[in-house]
Jmol script that loads the backbone (N, CA, C; Angstrom):
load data "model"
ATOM      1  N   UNK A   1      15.493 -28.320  32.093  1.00  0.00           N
ATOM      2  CA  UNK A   1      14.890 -27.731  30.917  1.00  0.00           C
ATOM      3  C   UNK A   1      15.469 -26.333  30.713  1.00  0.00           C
ATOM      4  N   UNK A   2      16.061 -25.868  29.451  1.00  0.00           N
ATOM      5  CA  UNK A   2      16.373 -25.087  29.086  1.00  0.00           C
ATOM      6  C   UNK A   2      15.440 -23.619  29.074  1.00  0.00           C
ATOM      7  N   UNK A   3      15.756 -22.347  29.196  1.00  0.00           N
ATOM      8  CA  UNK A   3      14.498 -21.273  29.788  1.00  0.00           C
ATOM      9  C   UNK A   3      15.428 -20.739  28.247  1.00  0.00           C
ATOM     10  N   UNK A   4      13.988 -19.883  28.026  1.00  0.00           N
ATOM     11  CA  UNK A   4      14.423 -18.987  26.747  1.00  0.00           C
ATOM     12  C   UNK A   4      13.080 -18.184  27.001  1.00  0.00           C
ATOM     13  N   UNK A   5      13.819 -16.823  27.274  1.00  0.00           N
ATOM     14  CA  UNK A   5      12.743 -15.278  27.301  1.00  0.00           C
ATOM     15  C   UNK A   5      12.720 -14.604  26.384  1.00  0.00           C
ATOM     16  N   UNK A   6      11.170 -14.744  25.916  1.00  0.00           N
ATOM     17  CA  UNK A   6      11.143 -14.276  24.275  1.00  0.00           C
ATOM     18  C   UNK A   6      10.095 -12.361  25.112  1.00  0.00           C
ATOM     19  N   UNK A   7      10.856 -11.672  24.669  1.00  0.00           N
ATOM     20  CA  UNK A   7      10.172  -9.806  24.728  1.00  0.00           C
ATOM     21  C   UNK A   7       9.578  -9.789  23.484  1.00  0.00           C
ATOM     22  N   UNK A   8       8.776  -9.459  23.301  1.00  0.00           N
ATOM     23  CA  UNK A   8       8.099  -9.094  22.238  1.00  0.00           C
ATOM     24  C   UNK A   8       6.358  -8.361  22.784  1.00  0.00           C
ATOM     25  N   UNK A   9       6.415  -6.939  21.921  1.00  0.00           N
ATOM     26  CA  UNK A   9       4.847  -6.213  22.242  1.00  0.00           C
ATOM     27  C   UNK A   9       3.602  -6.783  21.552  1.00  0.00           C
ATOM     28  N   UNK A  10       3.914  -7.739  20.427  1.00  0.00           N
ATOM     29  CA  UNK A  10       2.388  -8.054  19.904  1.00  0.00           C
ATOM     30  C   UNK A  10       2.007  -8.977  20.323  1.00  0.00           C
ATOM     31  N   UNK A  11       0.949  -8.819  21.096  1.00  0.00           N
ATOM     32  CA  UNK A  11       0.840 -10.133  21.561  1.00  0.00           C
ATOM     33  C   UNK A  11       0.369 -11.748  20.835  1.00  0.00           C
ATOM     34  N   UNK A  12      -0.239 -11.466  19.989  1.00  0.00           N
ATOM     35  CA  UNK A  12      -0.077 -12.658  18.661  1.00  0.00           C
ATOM     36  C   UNK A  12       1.047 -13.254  18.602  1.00  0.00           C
ATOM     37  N   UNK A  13       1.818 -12.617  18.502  1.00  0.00           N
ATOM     38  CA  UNK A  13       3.287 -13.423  17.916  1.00  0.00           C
ATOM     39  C   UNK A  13       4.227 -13.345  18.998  1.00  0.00           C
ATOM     40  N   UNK A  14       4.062 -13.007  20.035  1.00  0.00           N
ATOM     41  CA  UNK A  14       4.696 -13.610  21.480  1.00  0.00           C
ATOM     42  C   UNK A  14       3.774 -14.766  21.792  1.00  0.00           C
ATOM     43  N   UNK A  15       2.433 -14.867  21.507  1.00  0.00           N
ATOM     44  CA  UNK A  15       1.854 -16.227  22.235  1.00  0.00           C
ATOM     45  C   UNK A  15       2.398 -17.667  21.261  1.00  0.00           C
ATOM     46  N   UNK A  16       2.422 -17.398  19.600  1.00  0.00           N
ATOM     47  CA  UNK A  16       2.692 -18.025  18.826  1.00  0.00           C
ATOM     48  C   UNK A  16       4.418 -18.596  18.860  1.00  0.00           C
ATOM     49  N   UNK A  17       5.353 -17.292  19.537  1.00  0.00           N
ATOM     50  CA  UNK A  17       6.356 -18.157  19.681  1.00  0.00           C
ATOM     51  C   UNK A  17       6.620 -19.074  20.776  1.00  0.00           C
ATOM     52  N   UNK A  18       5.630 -18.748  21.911  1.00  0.00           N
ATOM     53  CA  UNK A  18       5.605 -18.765  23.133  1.00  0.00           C
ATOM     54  C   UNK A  18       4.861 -20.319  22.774  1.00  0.00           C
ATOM     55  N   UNK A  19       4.160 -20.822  22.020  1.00  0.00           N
ATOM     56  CA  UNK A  19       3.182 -22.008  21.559  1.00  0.00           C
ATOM     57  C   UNK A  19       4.865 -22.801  21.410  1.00  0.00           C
ATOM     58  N   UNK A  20       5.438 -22.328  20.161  1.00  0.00           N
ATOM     59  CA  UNK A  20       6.378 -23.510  19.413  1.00  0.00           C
ATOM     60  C   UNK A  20       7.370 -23.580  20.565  1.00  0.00           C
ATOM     61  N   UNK A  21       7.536 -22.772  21.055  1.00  0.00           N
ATOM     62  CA  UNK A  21       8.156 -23.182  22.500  1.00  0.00           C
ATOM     63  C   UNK A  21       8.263 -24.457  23.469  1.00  0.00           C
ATOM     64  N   UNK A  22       7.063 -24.281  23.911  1.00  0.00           N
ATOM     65  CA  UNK A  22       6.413 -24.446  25.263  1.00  0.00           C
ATOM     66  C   UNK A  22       6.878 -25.898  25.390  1.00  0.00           C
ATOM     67  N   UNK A  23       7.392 -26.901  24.480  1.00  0.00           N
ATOM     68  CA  UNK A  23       7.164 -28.230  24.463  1.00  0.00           C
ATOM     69  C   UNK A  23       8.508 -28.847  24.950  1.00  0.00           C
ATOM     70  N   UNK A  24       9.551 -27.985  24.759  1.00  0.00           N
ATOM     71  CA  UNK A  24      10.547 -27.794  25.174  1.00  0.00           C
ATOM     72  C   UNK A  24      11.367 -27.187  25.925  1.00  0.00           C
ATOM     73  N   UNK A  25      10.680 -26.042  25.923  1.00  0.00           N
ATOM     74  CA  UNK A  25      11.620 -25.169  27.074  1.00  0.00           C
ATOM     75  C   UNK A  25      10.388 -24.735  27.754  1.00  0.00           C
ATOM     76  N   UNK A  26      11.298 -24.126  28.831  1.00  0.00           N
ATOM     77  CA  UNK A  26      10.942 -23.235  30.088  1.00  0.00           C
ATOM     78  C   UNK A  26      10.528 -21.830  29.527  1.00  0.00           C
ATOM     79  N   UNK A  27       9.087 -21.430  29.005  1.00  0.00           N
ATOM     80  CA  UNK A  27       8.934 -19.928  28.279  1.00  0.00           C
ATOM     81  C   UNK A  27       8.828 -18.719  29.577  1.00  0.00           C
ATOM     82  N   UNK A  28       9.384 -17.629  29.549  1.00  0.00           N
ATOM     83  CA  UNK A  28       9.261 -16.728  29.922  1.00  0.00           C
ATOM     84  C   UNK A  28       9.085 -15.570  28.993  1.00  0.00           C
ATOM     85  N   UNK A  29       8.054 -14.746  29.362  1.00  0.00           N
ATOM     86  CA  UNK A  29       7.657 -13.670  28.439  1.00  0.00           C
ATOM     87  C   UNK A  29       7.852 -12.128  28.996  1.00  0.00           C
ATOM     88  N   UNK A  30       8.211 -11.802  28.187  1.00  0.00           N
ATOM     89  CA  UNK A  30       8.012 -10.008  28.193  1.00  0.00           C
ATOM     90  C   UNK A  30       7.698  -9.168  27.475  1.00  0.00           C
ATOM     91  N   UNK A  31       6.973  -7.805  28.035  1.00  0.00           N
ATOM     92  CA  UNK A  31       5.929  -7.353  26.765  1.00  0.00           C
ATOM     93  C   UNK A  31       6.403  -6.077  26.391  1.00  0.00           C
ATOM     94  N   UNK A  32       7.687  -5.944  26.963  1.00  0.00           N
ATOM     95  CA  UNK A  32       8.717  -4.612  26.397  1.00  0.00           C
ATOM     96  C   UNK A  32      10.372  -4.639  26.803  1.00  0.00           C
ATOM     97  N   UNK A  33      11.025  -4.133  26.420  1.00  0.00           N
ATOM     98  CA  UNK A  33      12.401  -3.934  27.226  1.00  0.00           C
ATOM     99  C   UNK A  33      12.583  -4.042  28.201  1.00  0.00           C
ATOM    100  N   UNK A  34      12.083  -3.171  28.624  1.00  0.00           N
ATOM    101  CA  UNK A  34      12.158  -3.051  30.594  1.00  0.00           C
ATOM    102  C   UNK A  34      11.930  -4.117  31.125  1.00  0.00           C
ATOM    103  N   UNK A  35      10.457  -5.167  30.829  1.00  0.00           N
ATOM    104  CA  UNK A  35      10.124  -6.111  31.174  1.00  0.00           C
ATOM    105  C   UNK A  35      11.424  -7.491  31.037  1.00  0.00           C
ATOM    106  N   UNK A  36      12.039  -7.173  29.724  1.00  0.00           N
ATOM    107  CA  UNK A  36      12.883  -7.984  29.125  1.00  0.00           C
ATOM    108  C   UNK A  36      14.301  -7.729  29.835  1.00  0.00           C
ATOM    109  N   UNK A  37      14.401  -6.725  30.407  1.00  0.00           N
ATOM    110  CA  UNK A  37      15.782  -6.576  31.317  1.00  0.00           C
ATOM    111  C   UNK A  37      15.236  -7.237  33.035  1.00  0.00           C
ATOM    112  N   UNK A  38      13.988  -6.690  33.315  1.00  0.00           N
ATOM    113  CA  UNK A  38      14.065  -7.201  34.408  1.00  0.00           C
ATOM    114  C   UNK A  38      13.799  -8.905  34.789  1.00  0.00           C
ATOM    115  N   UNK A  39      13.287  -9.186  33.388  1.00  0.00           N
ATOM    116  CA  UNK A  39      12.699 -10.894  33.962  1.00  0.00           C
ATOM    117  C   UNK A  39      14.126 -11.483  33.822  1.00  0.00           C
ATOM    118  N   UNK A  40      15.241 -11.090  32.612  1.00  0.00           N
ATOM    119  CA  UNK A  40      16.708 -11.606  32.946  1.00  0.00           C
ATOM    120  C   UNK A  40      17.282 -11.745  34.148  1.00  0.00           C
ATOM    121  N   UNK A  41      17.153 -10.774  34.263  1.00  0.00           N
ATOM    122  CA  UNK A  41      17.602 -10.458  35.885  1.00  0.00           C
ATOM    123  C   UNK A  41      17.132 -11.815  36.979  1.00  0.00           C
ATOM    124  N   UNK A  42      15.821 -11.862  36.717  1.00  0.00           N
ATOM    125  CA  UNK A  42      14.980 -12.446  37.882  1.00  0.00           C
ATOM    126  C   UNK A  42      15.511 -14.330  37.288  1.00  0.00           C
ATOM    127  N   UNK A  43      15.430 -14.177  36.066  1.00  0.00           N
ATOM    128  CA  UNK A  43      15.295 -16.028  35.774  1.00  0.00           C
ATOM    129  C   UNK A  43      16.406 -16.531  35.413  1.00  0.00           C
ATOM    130  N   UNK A  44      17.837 -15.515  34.951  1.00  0.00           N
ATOM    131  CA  UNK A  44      19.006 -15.888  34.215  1.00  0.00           C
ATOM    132  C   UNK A  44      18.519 -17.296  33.177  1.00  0.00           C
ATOM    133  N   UNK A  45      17.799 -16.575  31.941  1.00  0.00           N
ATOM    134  CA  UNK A  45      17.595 -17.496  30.894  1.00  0.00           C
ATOM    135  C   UNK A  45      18.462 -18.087  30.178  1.00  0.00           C
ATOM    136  N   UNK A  46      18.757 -19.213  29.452  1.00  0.00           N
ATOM    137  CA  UNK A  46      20.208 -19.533  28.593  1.00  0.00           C
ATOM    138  C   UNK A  46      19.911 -18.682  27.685  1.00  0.00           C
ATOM    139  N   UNK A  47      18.724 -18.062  26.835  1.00  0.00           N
ATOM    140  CA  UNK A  47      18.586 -17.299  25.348  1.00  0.00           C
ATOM    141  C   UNK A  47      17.359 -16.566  25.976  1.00  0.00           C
ATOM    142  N   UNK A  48      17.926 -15.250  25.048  1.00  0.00           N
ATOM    143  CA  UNK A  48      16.714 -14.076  24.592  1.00  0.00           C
ATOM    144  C   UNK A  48      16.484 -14.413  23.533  1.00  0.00           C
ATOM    145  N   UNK A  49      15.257 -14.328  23.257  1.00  0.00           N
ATOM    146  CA  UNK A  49      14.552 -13.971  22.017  1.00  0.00           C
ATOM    147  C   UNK A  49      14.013 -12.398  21.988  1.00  0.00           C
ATOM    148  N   UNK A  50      14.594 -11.351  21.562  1.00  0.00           N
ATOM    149  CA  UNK A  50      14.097 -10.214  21.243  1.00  0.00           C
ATOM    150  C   UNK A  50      13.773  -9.159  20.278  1.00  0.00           C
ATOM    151  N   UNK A  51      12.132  -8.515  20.147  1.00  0.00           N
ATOM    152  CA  UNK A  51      12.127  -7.830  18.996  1.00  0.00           C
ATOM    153  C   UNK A  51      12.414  -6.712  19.297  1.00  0.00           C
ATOM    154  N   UNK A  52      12.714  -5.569  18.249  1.00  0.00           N
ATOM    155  CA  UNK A  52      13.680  -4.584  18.850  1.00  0.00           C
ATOM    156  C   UNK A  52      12.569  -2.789  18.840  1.00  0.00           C
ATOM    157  N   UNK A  53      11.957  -3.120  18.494  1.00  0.00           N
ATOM    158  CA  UNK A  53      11.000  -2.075  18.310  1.00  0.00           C
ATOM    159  C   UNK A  53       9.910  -2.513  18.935  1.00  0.00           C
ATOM    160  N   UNK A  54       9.941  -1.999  21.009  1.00  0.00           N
ATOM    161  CA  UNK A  54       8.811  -1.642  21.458  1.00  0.00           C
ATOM    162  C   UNK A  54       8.504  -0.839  22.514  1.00  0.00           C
ATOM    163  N   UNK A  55       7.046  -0.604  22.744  1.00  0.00           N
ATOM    164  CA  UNK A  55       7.122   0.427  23.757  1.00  0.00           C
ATOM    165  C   UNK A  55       7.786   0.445  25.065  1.00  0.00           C
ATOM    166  N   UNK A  56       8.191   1.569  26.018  1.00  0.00           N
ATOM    167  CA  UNK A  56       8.978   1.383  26.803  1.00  0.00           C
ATOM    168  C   UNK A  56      10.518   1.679  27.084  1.00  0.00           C
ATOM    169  N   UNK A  57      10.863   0.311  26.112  1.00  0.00           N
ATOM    170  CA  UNK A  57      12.045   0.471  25.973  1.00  0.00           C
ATOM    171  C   UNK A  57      11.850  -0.096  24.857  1.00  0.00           C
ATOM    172  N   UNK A  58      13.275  -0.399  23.926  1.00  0.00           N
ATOM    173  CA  UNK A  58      13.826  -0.620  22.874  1.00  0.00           C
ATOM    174  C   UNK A  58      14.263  -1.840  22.982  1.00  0.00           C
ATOM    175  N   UNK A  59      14.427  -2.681  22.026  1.00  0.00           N
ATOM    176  CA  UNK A  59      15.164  -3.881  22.043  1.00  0.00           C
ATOM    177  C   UNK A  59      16.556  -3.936  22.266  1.00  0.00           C
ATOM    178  N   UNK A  60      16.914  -2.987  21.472  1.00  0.00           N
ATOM    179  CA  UNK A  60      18.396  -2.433  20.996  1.00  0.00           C
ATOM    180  C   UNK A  60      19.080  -1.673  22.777  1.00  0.00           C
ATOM    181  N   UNK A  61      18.001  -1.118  23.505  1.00  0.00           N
ATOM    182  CA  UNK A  61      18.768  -0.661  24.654  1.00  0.00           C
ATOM    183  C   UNK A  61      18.901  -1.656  25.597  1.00  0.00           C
ATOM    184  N   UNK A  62      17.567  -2.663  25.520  1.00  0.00           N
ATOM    185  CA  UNK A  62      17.533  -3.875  26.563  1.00  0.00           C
ATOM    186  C   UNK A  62      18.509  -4.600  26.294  1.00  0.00           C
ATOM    187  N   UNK A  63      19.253  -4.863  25.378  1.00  0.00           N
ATOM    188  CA  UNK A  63      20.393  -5.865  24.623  1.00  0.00           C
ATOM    189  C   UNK A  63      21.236  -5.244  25.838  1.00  0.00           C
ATOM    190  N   UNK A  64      21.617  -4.254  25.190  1.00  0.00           N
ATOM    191  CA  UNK A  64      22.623  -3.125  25.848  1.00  0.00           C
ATOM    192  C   UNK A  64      22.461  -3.112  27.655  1.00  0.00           C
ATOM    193  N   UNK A  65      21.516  -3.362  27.932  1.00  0.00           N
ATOM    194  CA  UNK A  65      21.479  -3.390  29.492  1.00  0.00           C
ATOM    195  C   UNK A  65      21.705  -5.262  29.995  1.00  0.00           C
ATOM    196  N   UNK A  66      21.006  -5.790  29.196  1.00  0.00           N
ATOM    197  CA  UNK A  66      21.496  -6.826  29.573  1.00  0.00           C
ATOM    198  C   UNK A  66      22.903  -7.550  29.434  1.00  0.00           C
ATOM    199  N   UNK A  67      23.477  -7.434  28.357  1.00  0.00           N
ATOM    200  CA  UNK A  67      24.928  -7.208  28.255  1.00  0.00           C
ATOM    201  C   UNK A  67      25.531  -6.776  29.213  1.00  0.00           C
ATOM    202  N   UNK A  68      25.298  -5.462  29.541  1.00  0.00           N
ATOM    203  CA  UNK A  68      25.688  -5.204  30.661  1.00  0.00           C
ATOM    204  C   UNK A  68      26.601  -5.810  32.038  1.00  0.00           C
ATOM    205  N   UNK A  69      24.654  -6.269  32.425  1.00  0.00           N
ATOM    206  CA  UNK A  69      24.691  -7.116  33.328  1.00  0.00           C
ATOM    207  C   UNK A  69      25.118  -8.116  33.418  1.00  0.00           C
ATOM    208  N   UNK A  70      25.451  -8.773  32.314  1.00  0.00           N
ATOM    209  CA  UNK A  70      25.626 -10.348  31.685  1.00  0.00           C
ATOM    210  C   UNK A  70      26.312 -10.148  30.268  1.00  0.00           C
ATOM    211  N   UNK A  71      28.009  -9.735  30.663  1.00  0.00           N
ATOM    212  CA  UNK A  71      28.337  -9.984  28.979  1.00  0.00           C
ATOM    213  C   UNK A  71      27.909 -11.271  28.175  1.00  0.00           C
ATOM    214  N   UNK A  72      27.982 -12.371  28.605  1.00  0.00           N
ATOM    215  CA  UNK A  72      27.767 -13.774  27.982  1.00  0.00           C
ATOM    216  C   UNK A  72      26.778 -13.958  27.832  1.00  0.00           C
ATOM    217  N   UNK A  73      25.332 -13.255  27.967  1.00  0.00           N
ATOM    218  CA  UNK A  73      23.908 -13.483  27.577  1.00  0.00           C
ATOM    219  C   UNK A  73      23.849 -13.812  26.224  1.00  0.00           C
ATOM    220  N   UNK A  74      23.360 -14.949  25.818  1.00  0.00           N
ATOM    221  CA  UNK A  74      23.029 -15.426  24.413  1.00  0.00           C
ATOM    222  C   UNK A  74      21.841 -14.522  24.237  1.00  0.00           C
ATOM    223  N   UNK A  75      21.697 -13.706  23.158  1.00  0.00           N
ATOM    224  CA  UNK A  75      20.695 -13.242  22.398  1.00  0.00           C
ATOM    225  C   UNK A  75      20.408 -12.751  20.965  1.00  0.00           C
ATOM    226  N   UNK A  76      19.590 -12.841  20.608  1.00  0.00           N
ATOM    227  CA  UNK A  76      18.837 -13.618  19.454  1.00  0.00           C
ATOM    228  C   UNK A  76      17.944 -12.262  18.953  1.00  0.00           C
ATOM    229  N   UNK A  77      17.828 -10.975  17.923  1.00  0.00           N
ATOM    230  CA  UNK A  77      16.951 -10.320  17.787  1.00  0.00           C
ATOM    231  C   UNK A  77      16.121 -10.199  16.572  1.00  0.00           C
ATOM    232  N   UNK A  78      14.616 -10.412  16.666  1.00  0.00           N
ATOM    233  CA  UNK A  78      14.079 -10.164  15.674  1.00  0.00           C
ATOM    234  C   UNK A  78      13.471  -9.212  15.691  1.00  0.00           C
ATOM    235  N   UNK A  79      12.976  -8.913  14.301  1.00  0.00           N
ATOM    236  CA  UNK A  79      12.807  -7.549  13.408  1.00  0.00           C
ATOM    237  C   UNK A  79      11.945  -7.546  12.141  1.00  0.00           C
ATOM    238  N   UNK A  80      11.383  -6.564  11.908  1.00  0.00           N
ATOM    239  CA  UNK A  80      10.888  -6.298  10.868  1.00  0.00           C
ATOM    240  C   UNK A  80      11.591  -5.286   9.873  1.00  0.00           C
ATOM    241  N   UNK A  81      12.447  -4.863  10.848  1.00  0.00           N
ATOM    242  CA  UNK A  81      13.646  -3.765  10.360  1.00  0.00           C
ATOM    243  C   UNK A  81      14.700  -3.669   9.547  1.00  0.00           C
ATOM    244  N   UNK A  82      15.274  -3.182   9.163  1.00  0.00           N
ATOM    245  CA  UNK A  82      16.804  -3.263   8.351  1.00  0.00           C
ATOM    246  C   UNK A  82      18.251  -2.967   9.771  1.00  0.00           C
ATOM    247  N   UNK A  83      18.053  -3.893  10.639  1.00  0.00           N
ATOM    248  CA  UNK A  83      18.811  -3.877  11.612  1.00  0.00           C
ATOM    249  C   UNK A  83      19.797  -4.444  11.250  1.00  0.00           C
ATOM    250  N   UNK A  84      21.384  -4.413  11.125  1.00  0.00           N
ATOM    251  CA  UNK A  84      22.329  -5.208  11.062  1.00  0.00           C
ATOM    252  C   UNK A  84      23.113  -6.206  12.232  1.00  0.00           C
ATOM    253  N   UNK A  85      23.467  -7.131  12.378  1.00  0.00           N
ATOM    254  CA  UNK A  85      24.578  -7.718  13.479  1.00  0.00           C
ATOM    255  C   UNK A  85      24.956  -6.655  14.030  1.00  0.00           C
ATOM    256  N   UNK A  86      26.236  -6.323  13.189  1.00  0.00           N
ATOM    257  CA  UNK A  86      27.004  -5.149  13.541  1.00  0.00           C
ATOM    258  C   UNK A  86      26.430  -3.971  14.257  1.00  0.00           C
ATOM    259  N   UNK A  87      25.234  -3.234  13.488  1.00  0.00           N
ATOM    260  CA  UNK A  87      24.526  -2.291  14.865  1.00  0.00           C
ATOM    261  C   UNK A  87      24.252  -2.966  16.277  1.00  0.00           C
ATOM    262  N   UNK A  88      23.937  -4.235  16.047  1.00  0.00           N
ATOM    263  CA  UNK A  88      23.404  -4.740  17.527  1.00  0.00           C
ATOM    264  C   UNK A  88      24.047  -5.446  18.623  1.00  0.00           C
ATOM    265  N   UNK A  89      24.938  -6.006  17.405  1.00  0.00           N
ATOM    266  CA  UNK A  89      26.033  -7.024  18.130  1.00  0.00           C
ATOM    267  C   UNK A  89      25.547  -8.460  18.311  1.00  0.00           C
ATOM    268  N   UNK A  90      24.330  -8.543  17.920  1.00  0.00           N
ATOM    269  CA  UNK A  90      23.638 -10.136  18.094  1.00  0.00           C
ATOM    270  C   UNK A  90      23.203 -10.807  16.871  1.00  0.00           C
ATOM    271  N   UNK A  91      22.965 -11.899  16.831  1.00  0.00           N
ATOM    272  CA  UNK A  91      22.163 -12.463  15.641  1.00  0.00           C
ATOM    273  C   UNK A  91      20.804 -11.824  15.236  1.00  0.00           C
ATOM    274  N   UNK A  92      20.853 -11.086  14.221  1.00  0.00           N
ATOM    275  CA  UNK A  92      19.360 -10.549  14.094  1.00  0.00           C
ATOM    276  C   UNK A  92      18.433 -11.573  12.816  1.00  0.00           C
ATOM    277  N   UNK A  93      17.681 -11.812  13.037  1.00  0.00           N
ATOM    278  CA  UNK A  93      16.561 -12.228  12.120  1.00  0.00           C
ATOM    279  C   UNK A  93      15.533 -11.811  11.929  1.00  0.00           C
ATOM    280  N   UNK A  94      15.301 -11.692  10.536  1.00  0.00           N
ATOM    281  CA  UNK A  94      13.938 -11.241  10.017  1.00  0.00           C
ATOM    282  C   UNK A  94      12.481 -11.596  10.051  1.00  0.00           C
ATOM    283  N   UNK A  95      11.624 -11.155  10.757  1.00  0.00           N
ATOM    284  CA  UNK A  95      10.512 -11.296  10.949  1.00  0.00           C
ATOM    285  C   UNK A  95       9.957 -12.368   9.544  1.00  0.00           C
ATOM    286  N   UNK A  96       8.885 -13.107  10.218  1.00  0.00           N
ATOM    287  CA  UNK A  96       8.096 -13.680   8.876  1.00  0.00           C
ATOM    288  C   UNK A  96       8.789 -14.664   8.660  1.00  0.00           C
ATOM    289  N   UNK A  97       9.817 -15.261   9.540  1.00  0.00           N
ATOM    290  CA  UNK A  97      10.041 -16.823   9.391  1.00  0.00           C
ATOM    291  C   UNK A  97       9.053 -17.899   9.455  1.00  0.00           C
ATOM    292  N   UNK A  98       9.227 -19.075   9.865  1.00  0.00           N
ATOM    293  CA  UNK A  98       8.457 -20.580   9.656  1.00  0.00           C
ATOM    294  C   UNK A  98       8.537 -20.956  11.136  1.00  0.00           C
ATOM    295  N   UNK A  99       8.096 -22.035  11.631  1.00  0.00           N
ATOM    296  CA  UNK A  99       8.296 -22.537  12.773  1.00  0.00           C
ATOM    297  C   UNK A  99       9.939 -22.737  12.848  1.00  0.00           C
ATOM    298  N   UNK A 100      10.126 -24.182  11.878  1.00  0.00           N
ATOM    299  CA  UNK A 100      11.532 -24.844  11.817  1.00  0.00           C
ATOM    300  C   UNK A 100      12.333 -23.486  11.633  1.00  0.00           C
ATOM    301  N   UNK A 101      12.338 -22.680  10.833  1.00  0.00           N
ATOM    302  CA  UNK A 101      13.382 -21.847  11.210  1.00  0.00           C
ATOM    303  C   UNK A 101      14.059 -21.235  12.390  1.00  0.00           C
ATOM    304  N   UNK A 102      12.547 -20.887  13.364  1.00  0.00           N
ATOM    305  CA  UNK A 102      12.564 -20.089  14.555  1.00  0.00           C
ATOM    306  C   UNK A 102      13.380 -21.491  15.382  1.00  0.00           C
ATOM    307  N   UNK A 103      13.042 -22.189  15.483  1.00  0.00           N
ATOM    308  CA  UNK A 103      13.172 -23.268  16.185  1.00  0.00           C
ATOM    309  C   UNK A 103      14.594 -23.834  15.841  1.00  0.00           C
ATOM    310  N   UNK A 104      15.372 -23.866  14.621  1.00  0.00           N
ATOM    311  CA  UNK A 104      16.522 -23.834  14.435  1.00  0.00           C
ATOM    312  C   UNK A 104      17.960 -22.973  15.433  1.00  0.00           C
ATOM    313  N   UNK A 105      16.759 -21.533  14.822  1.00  0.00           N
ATOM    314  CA  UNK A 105      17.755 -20.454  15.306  1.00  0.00           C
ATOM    315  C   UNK A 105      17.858 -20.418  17.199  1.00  0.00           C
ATOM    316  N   UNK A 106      16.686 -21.030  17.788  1.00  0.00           N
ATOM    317  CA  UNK A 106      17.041 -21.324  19.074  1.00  0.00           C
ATOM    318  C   UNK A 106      17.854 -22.293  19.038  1.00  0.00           C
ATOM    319  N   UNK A 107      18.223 -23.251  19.100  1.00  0.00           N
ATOM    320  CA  UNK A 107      18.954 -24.646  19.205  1.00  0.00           C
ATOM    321  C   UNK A 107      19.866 -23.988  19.125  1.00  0.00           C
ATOM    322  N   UNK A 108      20.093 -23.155  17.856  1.00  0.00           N
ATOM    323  CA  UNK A 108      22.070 -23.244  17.689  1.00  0.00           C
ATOM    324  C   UNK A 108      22.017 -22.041  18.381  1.00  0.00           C
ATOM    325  N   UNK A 109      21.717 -21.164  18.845  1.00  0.00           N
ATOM    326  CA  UNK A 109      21.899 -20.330  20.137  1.00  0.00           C
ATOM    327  C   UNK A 109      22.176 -20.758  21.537  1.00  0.00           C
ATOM    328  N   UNK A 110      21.416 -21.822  22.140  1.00  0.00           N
ATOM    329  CA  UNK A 110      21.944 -22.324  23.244  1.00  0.00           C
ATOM    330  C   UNK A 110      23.240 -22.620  23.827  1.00  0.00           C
ATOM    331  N   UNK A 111      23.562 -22.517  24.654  1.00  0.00           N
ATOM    332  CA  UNK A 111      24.736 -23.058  25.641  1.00  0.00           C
ATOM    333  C   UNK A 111      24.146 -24.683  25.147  1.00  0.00           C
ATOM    334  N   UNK A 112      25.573 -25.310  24.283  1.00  0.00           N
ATOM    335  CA  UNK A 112      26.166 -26.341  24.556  1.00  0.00           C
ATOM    336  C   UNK A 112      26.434 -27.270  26.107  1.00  0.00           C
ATOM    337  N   UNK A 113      25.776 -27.870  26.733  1.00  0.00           N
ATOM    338  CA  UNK A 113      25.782 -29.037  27.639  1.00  0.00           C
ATOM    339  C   UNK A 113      26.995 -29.439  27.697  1.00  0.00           C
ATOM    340  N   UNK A 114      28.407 -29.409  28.834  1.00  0.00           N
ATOM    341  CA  UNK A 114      29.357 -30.074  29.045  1.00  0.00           C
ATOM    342  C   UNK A 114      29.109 -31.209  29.468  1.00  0.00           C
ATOM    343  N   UNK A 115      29.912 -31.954  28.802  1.00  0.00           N
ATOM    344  CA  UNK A 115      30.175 -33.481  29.453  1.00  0.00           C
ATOM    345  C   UNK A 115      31.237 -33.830  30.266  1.00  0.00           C
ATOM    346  N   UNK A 116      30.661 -33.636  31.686  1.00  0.00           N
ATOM    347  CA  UNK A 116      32.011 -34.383  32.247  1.00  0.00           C
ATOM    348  C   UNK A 116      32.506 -35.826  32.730  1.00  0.00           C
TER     349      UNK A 116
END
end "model"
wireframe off; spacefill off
backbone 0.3
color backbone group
């Protein structure tokens, strides 16, 4: 089963993505940056899900640390913000999507399954 660590501070809408989740993947949660750099660390997830504005740390620095650590980390940032790709370097999406959307934008984020 595929793991995807969604950071996010509200907790409403970390449990709600953490719901459309759950049926499929492996959820791991974090409730700030810091949290979101260290549970990488601990679970090596295939995808972040991260919002970029919260206490602690920042979305935008946790990217940056996890990168780091892991150039090839798939991650995924949402926002309520006027954040661009280009500032972040990741796929950003806008807050106030649908399920199927959210749920889209994980799928085509994942590591592809080799067949050997």
């Amino acid at each position: 089963m595929k793991k995807v660590l969604i950071a996010e501070d509200y907790k409403p809408l970390l449990d709600l993505y953490s719901l459309w989740l759950k049926e499929d993947f492996e959820v791991i949660e974090a409730y700030n940056g810091r949290e979101a750099v260290e549970r990488y660390k601990e679970h090596n997830p295939d995808l972040v899900i991260i919002d970029i504005r919260m206490p602690i740390m920042d979305g935008d620095e946790a990217i940056d640390e996890i990168r780091e650590y892991d150039p090839d980390a798939r991650i995924v940032a949402i926002t309520a913000y006027p954040y661009s790709e280009e500032e972040l370097g990741v796929e950003v999406v806008r807050k106030g999507f649908k399920k199927e959307f959210f749920l889209d934008v994980v799928r085509r984020n994942l590591p592809v399954e080799q067949k050997t």
